[in-house]
matplotlib code that plots the C-alpha trace (Angstrom):
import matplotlib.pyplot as plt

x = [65.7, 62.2, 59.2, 57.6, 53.8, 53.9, 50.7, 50.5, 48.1, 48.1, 45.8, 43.3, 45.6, 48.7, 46.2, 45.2, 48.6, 50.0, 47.1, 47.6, 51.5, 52.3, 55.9, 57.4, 56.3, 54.3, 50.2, 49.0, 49.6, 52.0, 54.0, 54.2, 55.6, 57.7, 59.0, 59.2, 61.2, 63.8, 64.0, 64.8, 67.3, 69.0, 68.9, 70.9, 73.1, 73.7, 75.2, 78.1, 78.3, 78.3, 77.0, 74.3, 73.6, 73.0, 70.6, 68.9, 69.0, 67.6, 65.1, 64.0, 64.5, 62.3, 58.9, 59.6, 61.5, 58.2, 56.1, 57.7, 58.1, 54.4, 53.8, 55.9, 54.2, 50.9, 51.8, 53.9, 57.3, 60.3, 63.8, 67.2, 67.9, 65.5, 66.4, 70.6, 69.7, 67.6, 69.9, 72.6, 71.0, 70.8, 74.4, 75.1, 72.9, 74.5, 78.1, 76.7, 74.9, 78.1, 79.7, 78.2, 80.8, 83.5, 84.3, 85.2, 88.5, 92.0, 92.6, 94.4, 92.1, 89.6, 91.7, 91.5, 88.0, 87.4, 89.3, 87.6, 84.3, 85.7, 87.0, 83.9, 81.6, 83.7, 84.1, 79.9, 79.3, 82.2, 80.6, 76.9, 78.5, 79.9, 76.6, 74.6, 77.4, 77.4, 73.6, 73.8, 76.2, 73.6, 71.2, 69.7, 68.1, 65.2, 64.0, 61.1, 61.9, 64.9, 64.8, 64.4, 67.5, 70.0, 69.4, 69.7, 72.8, 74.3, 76.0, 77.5, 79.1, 80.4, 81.8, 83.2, 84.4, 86.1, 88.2, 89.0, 92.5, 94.0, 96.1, 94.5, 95.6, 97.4, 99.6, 100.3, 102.0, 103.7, 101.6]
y = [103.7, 104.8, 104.3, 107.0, 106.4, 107.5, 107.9, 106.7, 107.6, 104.6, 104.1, 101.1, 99.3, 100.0, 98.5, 95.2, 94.7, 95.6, 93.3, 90.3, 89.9, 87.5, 88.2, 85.5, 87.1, 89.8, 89.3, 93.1, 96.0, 97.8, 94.4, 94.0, 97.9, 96.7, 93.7, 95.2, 98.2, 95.3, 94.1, 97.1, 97.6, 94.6, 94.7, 98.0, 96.9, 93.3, 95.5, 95.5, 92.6, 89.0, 87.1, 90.0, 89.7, 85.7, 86.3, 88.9, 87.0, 83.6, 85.8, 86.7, 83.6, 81.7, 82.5, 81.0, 78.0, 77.6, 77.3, 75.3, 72.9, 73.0, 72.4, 69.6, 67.5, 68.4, 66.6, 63.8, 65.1, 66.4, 67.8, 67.2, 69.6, 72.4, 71.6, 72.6, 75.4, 77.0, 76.6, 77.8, 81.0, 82.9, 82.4, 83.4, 86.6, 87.3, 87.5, 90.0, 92.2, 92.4, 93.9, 96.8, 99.0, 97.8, 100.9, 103.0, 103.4, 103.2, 101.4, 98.5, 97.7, 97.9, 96.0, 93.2, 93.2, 92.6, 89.8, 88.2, 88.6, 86.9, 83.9, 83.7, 83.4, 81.1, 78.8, 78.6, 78.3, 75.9, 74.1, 74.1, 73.0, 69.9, 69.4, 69.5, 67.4, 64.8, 64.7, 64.7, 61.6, 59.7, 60.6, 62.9, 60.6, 62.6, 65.3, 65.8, 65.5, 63.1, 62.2, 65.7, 67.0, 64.1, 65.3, 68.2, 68.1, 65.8, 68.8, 69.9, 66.7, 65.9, 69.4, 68.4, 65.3, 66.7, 69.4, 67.4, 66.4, 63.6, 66.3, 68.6, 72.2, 72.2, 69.9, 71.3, 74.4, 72.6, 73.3]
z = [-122.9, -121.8, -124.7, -126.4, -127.5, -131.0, -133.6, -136.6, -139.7, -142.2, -145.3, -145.7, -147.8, -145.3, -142.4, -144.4, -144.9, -141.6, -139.8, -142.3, -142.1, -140.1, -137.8, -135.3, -132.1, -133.5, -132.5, -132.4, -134.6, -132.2, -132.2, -136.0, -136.3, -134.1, -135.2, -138.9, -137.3, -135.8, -139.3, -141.0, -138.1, -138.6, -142.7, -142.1, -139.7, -142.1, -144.5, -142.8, -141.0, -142.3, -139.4, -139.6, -143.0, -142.9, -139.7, -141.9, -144.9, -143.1, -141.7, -145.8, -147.3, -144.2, -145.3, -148.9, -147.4, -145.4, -147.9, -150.0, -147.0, -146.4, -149.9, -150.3, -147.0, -148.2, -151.5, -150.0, -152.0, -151.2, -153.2, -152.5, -155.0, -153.6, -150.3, -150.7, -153.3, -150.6, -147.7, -150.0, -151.0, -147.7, -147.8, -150.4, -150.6, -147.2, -148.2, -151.3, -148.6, -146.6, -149.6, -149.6, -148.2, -150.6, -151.9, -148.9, -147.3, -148.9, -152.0, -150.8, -148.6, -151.2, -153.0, -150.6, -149.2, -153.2, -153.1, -150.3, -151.4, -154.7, -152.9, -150.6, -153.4, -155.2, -152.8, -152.0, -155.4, -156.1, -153.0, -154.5, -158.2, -156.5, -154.7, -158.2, -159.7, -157.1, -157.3, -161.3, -161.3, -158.7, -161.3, -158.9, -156.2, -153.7, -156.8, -158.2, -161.7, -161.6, -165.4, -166.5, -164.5, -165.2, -169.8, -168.7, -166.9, -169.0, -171.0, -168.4, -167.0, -170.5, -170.5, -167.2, -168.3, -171.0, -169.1, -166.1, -165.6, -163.6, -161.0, -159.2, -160.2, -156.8, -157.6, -160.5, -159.1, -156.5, -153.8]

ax = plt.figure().add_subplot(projection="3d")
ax.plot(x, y, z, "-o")
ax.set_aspect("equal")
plt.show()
C-alpha cells in the first residue's frame, strides 16, 4: 500500500511527550507515531489472539522489567522472586486479554472457551504457587528480603502443611 503524508496538530504537552518516549526503533516523531500506531494495532488484534496478546503484553511489561533490571545492577542486587513474578505476569495478563471475546457466539461454545480460560489461569498460577512455595521452603535464596518473606510465608506453608495429603487427588479418583 502506497503512504499517505498526513498532518497532525498536537498540543505542547502531546509534543513533550511524543519527543521524550522512547520506542525500539523509533528516533523521529513520524517514527514514534508510527511505532505507537503498530502498538495499538497489535493490542487490538491481541484481543483475540493469545500468541498476540503475550507479544503485546511483553511489549507492556518490558519497560518496567527494564528498569527494575537497571536498578538492580546499579545496586549490585538481584530477586529470584521478582524475577519469576515478572516473567509470569505477561503471561498471565495475556491469556486475560485473549478473553475478551468470551461472550460471543453460541452458548456452548461460550461454555467452553470459559472453561479454558479457567484452566489456563489455573495452571500459571498453580505453576507460580509452586514456584513461591519451592522458594519459601529454600527459605527464599537470591531475594532481597529473604528473612522477611520466609515469616511471612510461613502461614501459608503451615496451611499447606496442614491440608496436604499423602495421594495426589489423581489417584484418588482413579486416574
Amino acid at each position: 500500500m502506497a503512504k499517505q503524508t498526513i498532518t497532525i496538530r498536537l498540543d505542547e504537552d502531546d509534543l513533550t511527550y511524543l519527543s521524550s518516549v522512547e520506542l525500539p526503533g523509533a528516533a523521529n516523531l513520524s517514527e514514534k507515531i508510527r511505532a505507537l500506531l503498530a502498538d495499538a494495532r497489535a493490542q487490538r488484534e491481541g484481543m483475540h489472539d493469545a500468541a498476540l496478546a503475550y507479544d503485546f503484553t511483553r511489549r507492556l511489561f518490558a519497560g518496567a522489567e527494564r528498569g527494575i533490571r537497571s536498578a538492580e545492577l546499579q545496586a549490585q542486587m538481584r530477586s529470584e522472586l521478582v524475577a519469576r513474578v515478572t516473567a509470569w505476569l505477561p503471561d498471565a495478563a495475556a491469556i486475560v486479554l485473549s478473553a475478551a471475546e468470551l461472550g460471543s457466539g453460541d452458548a456452548r461454545g461460550r461454555t467452553e472457551r470459559l472453561r479454558t480460560l479457567e484452566r489456563q489461569l489455573g495452571e500459571r498460577t498453580i505453576g507460580l504457587l509452586d514456584t513461591l512455595l519451592q522458594m519459601s521452603l529454600a527459605g527464599f535464596p537470591g531475594c532481597y528480603e529473604p528473612e522477611a518473606l520466609a515469616r511471612r510465608a510461613q502461614p501459608a506453608i503451615r496451611t499447606a502443611a496442614r491440608h496436604a495429603t499423602p495421594s495426589s487427588p489423581q489417584e484418588e479418583h482413579g486416574s
